[in-house]
C-alpha positions in Angstrom: 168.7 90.9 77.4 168.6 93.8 80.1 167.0 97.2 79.7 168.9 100.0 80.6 166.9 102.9 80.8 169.1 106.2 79.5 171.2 106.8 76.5 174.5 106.1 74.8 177.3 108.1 74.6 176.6 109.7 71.5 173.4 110.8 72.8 174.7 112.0 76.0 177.7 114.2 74.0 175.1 115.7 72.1 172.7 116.4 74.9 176.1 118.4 76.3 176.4 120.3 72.8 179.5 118.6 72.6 181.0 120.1 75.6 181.1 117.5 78.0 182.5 118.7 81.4 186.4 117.5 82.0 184.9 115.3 84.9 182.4 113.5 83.2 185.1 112.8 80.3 187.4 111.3 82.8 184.7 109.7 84.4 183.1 107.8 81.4 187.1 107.2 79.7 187.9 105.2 83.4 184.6 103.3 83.5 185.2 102.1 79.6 188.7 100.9 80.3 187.5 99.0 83.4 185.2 96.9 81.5 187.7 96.9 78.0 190.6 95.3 80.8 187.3 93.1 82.8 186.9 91.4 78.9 190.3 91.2 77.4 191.3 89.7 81.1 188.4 86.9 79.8 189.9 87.0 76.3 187.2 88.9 74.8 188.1 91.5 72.2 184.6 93.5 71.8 186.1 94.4 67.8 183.2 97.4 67.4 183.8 99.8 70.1 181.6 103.2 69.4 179.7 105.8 71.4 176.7 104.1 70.2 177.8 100.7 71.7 178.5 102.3 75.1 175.5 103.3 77.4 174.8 105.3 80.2 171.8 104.9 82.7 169.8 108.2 83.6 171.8 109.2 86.9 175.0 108.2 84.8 175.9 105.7 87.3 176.3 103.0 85.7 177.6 102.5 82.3 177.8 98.8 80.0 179.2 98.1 76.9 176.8 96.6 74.4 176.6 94.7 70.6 178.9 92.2 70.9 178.0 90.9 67.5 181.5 90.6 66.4 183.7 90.2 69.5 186.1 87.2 69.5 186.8 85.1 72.0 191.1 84.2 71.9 192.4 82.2 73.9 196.0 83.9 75.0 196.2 87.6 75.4 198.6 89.8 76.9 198.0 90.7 80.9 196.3 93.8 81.5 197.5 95.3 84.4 196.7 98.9 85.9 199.4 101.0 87.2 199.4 103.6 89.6 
């Protein structure tokens, strides 16, 4: 398993007070859908999708979704497509 040296996004809203800029909102929201449309393109449904099962390194680069302890695997799902 890797290490990824930083926090989740629970941590990371509470280290904002809960006032996360507008940017870094936007920011982390895109990021998460890329990899929700990278697994449910592999027919992967992740089935626990939290803050705490989303993390973010230290320069908040780089951000994975973790615990896929319950995820399914299906074989047919709709095609995810991103528009605009």
């Amino acid at each position: 398993m890797e290490y990824i040296e930083g926090q989740n996004v629970k941590e990371y809203m509470t280290s904002y007070n809960n006032k996360i800029p507008m940017d870094k909102i936007k920011e982390v929201t895109r990021n998460v859908l890329k990899g929700l449309i990278y697994l449910h393109e592999n027919g992967i449904i992740h089935r626990d999708l939290k803050p705490e099962n989303i993390l973010i390194n230290e320069e908040q680069e780089i951000l994975k979704l973790v615990d896929f302890g319950i995820s399914t695997k299906v074989k047919f799902l709709f095609d995810c497509k991103i528009i605009g």
